[in-house]
C-alpha positions in Angstrom: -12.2 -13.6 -27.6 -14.8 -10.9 -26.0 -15.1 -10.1 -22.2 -18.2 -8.3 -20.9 -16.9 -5.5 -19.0 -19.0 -3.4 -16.4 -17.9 -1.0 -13.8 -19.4 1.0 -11.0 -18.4 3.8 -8.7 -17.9 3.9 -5.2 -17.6 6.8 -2.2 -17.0 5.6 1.1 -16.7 7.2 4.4 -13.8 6.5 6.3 -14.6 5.8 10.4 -11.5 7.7 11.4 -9.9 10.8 9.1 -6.3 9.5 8.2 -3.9 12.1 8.7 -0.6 12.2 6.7 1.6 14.9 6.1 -0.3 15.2 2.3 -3.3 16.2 5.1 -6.5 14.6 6.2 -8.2 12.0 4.3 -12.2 11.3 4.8 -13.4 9.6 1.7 -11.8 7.1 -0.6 -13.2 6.7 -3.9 -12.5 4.5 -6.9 -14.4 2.1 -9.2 -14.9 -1.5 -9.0 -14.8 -3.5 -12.3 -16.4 -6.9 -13.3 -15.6 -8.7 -16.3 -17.1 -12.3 -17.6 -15.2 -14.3 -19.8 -16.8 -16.1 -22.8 -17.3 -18.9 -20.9 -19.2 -17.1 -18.1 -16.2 -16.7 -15.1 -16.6 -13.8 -13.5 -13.6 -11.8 -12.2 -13.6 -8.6 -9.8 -10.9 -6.1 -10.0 -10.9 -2.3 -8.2 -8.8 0.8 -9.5 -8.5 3.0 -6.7 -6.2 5.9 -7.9 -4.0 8.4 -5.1 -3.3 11.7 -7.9 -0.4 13.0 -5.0 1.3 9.4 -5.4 1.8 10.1 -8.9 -1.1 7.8 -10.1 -4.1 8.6 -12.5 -7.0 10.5 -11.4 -10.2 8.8 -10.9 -12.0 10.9 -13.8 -8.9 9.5 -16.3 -9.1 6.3 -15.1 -13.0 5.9 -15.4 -12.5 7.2 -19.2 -9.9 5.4 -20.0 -12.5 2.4 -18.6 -15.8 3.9 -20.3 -13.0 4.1 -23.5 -12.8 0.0 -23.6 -16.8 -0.5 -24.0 -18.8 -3.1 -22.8 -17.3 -6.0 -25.2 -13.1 -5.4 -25.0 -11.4 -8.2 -27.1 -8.4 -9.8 -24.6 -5.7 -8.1 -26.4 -7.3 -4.6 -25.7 -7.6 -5.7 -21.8 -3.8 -6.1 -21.6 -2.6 -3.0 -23.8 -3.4 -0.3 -21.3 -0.7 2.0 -21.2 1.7 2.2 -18.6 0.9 5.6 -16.6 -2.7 3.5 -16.0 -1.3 1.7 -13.4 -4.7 1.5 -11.4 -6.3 0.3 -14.2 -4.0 -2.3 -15.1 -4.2 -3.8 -11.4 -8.3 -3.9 -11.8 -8.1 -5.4 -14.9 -5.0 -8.0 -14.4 -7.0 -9.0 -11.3 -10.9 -9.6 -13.0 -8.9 -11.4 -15.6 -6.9 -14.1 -13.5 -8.2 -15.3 -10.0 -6.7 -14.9 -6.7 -4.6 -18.2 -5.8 -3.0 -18.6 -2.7 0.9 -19.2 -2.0 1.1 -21.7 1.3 2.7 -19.6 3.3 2.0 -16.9 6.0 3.1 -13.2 6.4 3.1 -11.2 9.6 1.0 -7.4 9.8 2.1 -4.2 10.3 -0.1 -2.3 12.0 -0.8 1.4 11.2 -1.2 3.7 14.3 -2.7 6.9 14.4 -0.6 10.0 13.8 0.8 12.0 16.7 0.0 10.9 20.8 -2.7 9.0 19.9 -0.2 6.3 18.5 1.6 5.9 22.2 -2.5 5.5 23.5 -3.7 2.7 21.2 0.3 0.7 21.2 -1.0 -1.2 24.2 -4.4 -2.4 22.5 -2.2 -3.1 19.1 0.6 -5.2 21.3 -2.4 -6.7 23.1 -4.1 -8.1 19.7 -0.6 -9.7 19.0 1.1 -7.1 16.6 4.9 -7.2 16.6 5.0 -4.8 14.1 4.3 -1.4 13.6 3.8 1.9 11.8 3.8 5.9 12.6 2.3 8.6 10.5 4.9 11.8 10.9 5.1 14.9 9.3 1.8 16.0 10.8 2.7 17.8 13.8 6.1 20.1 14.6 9.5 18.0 14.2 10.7 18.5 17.8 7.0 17.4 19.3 7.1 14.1 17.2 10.9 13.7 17.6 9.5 13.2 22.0 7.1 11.5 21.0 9.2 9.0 19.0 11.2 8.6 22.7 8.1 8.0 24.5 6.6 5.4 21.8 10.1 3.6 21.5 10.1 3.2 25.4 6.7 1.1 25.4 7.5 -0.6 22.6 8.9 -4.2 23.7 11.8 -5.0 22.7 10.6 -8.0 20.3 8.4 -5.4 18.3 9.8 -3.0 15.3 8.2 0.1 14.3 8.5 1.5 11.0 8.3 5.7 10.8 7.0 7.0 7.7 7.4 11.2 6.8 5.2 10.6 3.6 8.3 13.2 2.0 7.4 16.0 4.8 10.8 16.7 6.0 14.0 18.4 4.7 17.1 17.5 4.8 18.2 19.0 7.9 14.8 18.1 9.9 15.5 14.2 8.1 19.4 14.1 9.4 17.8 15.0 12.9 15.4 12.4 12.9 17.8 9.7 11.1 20.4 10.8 14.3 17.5 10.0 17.0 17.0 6.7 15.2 20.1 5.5 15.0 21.0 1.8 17.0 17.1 2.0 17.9 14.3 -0.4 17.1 13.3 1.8 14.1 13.2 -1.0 11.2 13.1 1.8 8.8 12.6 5.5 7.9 10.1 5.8 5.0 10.1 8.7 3.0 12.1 11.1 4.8 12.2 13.6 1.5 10.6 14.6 -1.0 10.4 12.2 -4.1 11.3 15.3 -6.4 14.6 15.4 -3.8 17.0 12.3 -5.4 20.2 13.8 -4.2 18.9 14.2 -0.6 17.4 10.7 -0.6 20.2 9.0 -2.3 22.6 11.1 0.2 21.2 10.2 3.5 21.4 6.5 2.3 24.5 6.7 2.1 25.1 9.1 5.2 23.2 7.2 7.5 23.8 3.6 9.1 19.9 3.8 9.2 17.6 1.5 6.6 15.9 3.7 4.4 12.7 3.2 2.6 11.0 4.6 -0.4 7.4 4.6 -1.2 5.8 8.1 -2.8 9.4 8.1 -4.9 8.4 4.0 -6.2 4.6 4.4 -6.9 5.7 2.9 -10.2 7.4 -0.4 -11.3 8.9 2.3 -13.6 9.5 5.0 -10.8 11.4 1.7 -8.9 13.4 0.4 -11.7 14.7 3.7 -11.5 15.6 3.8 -8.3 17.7 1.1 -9.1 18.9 2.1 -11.6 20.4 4.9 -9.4 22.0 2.4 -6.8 19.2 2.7 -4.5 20.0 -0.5 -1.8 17.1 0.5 0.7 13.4 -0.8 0.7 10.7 -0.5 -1.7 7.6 0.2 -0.7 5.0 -1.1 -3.1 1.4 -0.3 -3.3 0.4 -2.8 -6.2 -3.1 -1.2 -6.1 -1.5 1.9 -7.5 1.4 0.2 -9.1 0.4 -2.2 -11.4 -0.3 -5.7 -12.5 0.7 -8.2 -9.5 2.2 -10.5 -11.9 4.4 -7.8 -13.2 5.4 -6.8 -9.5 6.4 -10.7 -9.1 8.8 -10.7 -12.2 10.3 -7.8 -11.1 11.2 -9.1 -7.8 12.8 -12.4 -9.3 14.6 -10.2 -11.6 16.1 -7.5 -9.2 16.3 -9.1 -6.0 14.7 -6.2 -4.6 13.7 -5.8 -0.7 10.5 -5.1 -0.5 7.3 -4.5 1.6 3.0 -5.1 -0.2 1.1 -1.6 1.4 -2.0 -0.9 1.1 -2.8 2.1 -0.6 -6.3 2.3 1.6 -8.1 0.5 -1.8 -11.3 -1.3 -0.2 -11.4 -5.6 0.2 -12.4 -6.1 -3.0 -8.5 -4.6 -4.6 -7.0 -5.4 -1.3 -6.9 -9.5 -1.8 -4.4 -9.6 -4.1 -2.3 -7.3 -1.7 -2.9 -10.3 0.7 -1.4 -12.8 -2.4 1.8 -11.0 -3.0 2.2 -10.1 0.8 2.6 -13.8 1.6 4.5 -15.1 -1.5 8.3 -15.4 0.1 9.1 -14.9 -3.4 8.1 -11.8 -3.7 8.8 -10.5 0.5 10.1 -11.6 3.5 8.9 -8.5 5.6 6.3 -7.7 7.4 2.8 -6.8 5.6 1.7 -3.4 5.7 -1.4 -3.9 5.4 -2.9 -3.6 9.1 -4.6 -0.3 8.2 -7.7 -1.7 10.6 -11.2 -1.1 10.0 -11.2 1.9 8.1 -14.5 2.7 6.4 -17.8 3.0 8.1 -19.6 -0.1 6.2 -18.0 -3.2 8.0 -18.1 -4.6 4.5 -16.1 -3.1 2.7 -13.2 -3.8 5.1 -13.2 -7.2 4.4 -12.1 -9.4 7.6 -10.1 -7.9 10.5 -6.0 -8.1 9.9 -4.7 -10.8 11.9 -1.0 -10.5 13.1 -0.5 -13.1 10.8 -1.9 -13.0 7.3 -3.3 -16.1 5.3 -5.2 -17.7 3.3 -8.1 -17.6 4.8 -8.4 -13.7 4.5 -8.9 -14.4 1.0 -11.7 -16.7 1.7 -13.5 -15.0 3.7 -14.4 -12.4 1.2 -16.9 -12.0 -1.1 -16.4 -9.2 -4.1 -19.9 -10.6 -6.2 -21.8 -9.2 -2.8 -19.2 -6.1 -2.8 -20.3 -5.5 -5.7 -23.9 -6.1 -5.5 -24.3 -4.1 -2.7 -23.5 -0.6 -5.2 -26.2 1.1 -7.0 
């Protein structure tokens, strides 16, 4: 059984440069794929690759496209190797359409690194958020350590935030900041090393009567099987977009019993609905979603609708990837 494939390119312009201790981030770009079965369903799938996570480079992941042709047999689909993890999630997602589990999943928001995170928490609590999530590693340790103080202090007491060092800190700077967490309303420290730093990360889990969280160390199923391998008991944070097949993320949940949060990995709506599908499967998380990256590129469209406090269905529905990708050249 043939497929037609067909893929296209895409550059967007971000509204707001993301800044994460890996630096600033204007532009995301990746490559939206279409495939038609033989009896004419059309799927949609998006391989949006991060190199600094660990992931394929756009350039290897459009050859390794281009390398398929325009006619790839089924088997061929589904015999990508592994280390193409961001062309195994566009594929696995053309070739099976998004159905939705019943249930509902509440949002993380992402705020802004540095002060500008205390200056838009009021507008965040105000839209209903009861979770959220702060960029560090951008600015020096002891002026994000006071600003952890004041942006704890407005926080109400219902809400959680989640702190995420994208791997800036060392192990001294991370024991400081694991200290100033401690018995707070931090739901977890993401990141705090290096992923190249397995001692230091496996160490402070066990240190620390803080919940730990890895995300750049688990861009993998294979990098997170792992981790468990290695005794690893904290969070996982999963960027499926990055990290695979969704239905391979689901089976390795029921298998390992592993606690984990669905990120986005800033891919556009198009990649980012079957984030929304594994976000509210209970079988897959209880957390929170960490997907409430907001409006983040300048073409409304592309950002599909505005993340809710509470995630469902109806995100799903209201997007169209046909007009996504009609809209590129």
């Amino acid at each position: 059984m043939e497929y037609r494939l067909a893929r296209k390119s895409y550059r967007l312009p971000m509204r707001h440069a993301l800044r994460t201790a890996h630096g600033s981030w204007s532009k995301r770009e990746g490559i939206l794929v279409r495939l038609e079965s033989p009896s004419g369903v059309t799927g949609f799938g998006e391989a949006a690759p991060i190199p600094w996570f660990g992931t394929e480079t756009l350039a290897e992941a459009d050859a390794r496209l281009a390398g398929l042709g325009d006619r790839p047999a089924a088997d061929l689909l589904q015999a990508v190797p592994a280390r193409f993890g961001c062309v195994r999630f566009a594929l696995a997602c053309a070739l099976a359409p998004v159905t939705m589990p019943p249930g509902r999943r509440p949002v993380t928001a992402l705020l802004p690194a540095g002060r500008a995170a205390i200056e838009m928490l009021p507008d965040r609590l105000a839209d209903g958020f009861l979770s959220f999530k702060w960029k560090v590693g951008v600015e020096a340790p002891a002026d994000e350590m006071a600003m952890l103080d004041d942006l704890l202090a407005a926080l109400p007491a219902y809400a959680r935030l989640r702190v995420d060092a994208n791997g800036a800190w060392d192990r001294r700077t991370a024991a400081r900041w694991l200290d100033r967490g401690a018995g707070r309303p931090v739901e977890f420290f993401e990141q705090p090393l290096s992923p190249e730093d397995v001692d230091g990360l496996l160490g402070l889990a066990a240190d620390y009567p803080v919940t730990l969280a890895l995300d750049e160390s688990v861009a993998t199923l294979a990098a997170a099987r792992e981790w468990q391998e290695r005794g690893w008991r904290g969070i996982f944070v999963i960027k499926p977009a990055l990290a695979g097949p969704p239905d391979e993320i689901t089976e390795w949940v029921a298998r390992s019993g592993a606690d984990v949060v669905i990120s986005s990995s800033i891919e556009t709506a198009v990649g980012r609905t079957a984030l929304v599908r594994l976000a509210c499967d209970e079988k897959v998380t209880r957390r929170a979603a960490g997907l409430g990256v907001g409006p983040i590129f300048v073409d409304e469209g592309w950002n599909g609708p505005a993340m809710a406090p509470l995630l469902d269905a109806t995100w799903i529905n209201a997007v169209s990837p046909e007009a996504l990708w009609n809209a590129l050249s």
